[in-house]
Short mmCIF file of the C-alpha atoms (twelve columns), coordinates in Angstrom:
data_MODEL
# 
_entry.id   MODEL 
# 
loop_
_atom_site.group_PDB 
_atom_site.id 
_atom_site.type_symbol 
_atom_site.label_atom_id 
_atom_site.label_alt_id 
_atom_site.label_comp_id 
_atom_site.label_asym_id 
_atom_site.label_seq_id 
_atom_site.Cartn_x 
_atom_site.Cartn_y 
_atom_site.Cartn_z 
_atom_site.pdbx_PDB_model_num 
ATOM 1   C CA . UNK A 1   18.467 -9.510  -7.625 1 
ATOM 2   C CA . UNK A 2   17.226 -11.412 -4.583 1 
ATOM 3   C CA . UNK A 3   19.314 -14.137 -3.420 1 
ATOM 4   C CA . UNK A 4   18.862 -16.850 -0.775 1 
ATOM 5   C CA . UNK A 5   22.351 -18.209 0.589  1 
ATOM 6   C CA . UNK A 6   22.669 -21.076 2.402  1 
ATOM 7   C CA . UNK A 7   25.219 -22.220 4.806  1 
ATOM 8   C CA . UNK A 8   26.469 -24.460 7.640  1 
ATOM 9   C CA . UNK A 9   25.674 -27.648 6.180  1 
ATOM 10  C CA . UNK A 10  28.380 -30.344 5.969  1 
ATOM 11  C CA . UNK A 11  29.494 -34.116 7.526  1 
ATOM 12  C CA . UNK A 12  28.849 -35.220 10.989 1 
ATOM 13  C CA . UNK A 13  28.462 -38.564 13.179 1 
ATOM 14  C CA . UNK A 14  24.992 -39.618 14.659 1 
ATOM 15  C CA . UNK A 15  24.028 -37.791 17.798 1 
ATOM 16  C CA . UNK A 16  26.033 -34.650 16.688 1 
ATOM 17  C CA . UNK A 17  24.832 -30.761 15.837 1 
ATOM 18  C CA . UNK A 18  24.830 -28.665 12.872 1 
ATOM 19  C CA . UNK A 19  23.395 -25.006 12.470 1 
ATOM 20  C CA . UNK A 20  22.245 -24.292 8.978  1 
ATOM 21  C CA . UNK A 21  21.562 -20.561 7.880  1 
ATOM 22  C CA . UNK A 22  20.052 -18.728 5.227  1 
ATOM 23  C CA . UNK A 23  20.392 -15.136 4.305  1 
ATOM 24  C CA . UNK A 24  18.494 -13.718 1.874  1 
ATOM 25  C CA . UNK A 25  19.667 -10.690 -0.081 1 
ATOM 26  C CA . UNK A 26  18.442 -7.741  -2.328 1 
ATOM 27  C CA . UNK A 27  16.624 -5.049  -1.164 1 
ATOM 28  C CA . UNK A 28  14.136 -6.866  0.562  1 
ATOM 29  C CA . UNK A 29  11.176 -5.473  2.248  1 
ATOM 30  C CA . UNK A 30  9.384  -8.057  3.969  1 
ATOM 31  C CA . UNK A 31  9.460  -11.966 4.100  1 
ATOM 32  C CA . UNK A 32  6.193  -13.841 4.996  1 
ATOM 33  C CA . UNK A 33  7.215  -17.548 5.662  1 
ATOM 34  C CA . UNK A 34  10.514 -18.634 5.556  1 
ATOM 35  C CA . UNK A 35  11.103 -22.747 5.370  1 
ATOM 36  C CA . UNK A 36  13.821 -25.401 5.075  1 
ATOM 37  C CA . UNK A 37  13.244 -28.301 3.269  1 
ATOM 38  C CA . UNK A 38  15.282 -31.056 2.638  1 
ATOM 39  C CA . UNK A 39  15.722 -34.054 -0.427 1 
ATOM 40  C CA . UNK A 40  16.976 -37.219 0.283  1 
ATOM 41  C CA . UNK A 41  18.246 -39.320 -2.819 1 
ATOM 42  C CA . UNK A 42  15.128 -41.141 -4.329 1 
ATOM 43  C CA . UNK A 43  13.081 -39.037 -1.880 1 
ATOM 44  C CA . UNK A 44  10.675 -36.071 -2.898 1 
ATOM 45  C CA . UNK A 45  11.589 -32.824 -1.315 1 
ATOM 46  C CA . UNK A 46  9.753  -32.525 1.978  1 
ATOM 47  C CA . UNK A 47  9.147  -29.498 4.426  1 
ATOM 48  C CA . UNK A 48  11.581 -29.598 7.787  1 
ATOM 49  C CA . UNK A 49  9.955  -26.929 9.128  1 
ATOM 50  C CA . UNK A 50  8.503  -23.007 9.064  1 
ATOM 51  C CA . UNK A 51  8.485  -19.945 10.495 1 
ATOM 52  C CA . UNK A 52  6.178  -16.681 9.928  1 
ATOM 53  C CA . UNK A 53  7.246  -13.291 10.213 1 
ATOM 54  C CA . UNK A 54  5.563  -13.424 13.481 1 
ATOM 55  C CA . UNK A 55  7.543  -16.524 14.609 1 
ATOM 56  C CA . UNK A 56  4.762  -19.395 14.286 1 
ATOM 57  C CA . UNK A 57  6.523  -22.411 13.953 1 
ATOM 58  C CA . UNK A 58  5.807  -26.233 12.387 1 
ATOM 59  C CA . UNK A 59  7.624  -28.933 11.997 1 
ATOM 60  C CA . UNK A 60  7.589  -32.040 10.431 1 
ATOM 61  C CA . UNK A 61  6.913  -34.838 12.686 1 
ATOM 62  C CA . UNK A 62  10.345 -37.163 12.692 1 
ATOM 63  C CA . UNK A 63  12.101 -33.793 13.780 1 
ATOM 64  C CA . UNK A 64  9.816  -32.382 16.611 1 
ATOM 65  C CA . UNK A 65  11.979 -31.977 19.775 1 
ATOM 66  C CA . UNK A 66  15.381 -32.479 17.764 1 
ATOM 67  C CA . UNK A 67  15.684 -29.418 15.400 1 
ATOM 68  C CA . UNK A 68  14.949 -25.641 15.886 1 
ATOM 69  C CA . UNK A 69  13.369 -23.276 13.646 1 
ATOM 70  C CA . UNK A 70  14.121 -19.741 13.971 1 
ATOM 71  C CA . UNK A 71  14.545 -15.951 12.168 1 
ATOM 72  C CA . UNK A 72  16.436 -12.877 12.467 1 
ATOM 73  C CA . UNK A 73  13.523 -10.319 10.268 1 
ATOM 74  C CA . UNK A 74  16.207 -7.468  10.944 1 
ATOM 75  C CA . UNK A 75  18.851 -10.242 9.027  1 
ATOM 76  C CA . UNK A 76  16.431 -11.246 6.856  1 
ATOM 77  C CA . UNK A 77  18.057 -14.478 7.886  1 
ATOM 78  C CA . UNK A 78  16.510 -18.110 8.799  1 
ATOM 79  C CA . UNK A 79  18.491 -20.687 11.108 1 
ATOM 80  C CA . UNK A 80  18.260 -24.485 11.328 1 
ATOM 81  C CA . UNK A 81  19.214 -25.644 14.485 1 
ATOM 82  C CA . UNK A 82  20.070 -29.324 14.443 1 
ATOM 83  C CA . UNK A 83  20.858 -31.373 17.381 1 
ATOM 84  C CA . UNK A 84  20.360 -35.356 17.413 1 
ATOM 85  C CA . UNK A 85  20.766 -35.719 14.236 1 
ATOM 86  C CA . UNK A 86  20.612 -39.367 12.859 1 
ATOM 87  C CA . UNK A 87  21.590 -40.732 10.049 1 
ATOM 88  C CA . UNK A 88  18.153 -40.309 7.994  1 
ATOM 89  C CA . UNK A 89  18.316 -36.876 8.573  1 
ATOM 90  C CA . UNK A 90  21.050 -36.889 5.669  1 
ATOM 91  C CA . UNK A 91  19.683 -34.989 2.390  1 
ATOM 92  C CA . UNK A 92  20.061 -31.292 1.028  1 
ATOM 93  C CA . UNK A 93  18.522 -28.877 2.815  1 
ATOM 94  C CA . UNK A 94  17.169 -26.407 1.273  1 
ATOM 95  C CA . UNK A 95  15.976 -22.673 1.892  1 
ATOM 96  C CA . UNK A 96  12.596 -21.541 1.292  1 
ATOM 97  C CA . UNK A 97  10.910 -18.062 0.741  1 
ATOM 98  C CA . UNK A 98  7.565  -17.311 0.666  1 
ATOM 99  C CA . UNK A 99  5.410  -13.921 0.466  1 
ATOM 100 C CA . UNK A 100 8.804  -12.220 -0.396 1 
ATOM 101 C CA . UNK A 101 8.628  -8.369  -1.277 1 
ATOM 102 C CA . UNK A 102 11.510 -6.785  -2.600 1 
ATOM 103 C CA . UNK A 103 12.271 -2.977  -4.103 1 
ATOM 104 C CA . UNK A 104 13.316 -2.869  -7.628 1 
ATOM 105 C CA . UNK A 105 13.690 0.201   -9.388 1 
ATOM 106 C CA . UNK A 106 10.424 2.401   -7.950 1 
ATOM 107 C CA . UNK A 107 8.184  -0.083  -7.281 1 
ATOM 108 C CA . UNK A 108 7.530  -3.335  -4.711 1 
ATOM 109 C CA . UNK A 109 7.298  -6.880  -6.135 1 
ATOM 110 C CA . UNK A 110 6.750  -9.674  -4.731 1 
ATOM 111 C CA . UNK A 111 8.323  -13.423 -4.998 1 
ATOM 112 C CA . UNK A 112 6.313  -16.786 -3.825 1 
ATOM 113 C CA . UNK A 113 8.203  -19.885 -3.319 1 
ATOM 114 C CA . UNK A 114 11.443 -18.601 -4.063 1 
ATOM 115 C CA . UNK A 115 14.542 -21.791 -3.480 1 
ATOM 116 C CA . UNK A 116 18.521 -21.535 -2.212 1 
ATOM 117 C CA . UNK A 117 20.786 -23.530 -3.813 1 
ATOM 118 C CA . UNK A 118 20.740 -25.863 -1.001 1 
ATOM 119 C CA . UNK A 119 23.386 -27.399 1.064  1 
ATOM 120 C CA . UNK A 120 24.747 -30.861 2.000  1 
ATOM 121 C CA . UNK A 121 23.767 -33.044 5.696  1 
ATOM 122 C CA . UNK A 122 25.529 -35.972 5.609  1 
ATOM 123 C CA . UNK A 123 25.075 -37.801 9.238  1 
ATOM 124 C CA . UNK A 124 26.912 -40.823 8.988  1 
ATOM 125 C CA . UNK A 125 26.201 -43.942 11.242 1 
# 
C-alpha cells in the first residue's frame, strides 16, 4: 500500500526555520510531481510549491525567496525548507503526489493526486 508520511512540522516564533519532509512508501517506481500544499483555517487548500522528477520548481508567490523545494528520487522523499517564516505561513501542510507508479502484485499502476495526512505550522507572532 503506498503511503505518504509527513514530518517536521510543529511550533515556532516569526523569523524562525522548519524543514518539513515527506517519504513516500510502497514499492514505488517512479514519482512525477511531488507538491506541498498547505490549509489555513477558513482558507482553501493552496499549492506551496512543486517539484518534477527532473527538479523544475514553482512556487507560490508570498513564499518565493523564503522556502525551498526539493527531492531525494533515490528516497522517494520531498523536503520543505522553511526559513522566514511569518506568522501567515501557519496552516497544515500537506504532501502531494502526482504521476505516482507503484508495483503491486505483477503489474504497474499508477496513482494521481495522491494526499499525506498532513502536518501542523504554527508560527506564532
Amino acid at each position: 500500500q503506498v503511503q505518504l508520511v509527513e514530518s517536521g512540522g510543529g511550533l515556532v516564533q516569526a523569523g524562525g526555520s522548519l524543514r518539513l519532509s515527506c517519504a513516500a512508501s510502497g514499492s514505488i517506481v517512479s514519482i512525477n510531481t511531488m507538491a506541498w500544499y498547505r490549509q489555513a483555517p477558513g482558507h482553501q487548500r493552496e499549492l506551496v510549491a512543486a517539484v518534477t522528477s527532473g527538479g523544475t520548481t514553482n512556487y507560490t508567490d508570498s513564499v518565493k525567496g523564503r522556502f525551498t523545494i526539493s527531492r531525494d528520487n533515490a528516497k522517494n522523499t520531498v523536503y520543505l525548507q522553511m526559513n522566514s517564516l511569518k506568522p501567515e505561513d501557519t496552516a497544515v501542510y500537506y504532501c502531494n503526489a502526482d504521476g505516482l507508479i507503484y508495483r503491486r502484485m505483477f503489474s504497474l499502476r499508477s496513482l494521481h493526486d495522491y494526499w499525506g495526512q498532513g502536518t501542523q505550522v504554527t508560527v506564532s507572532s
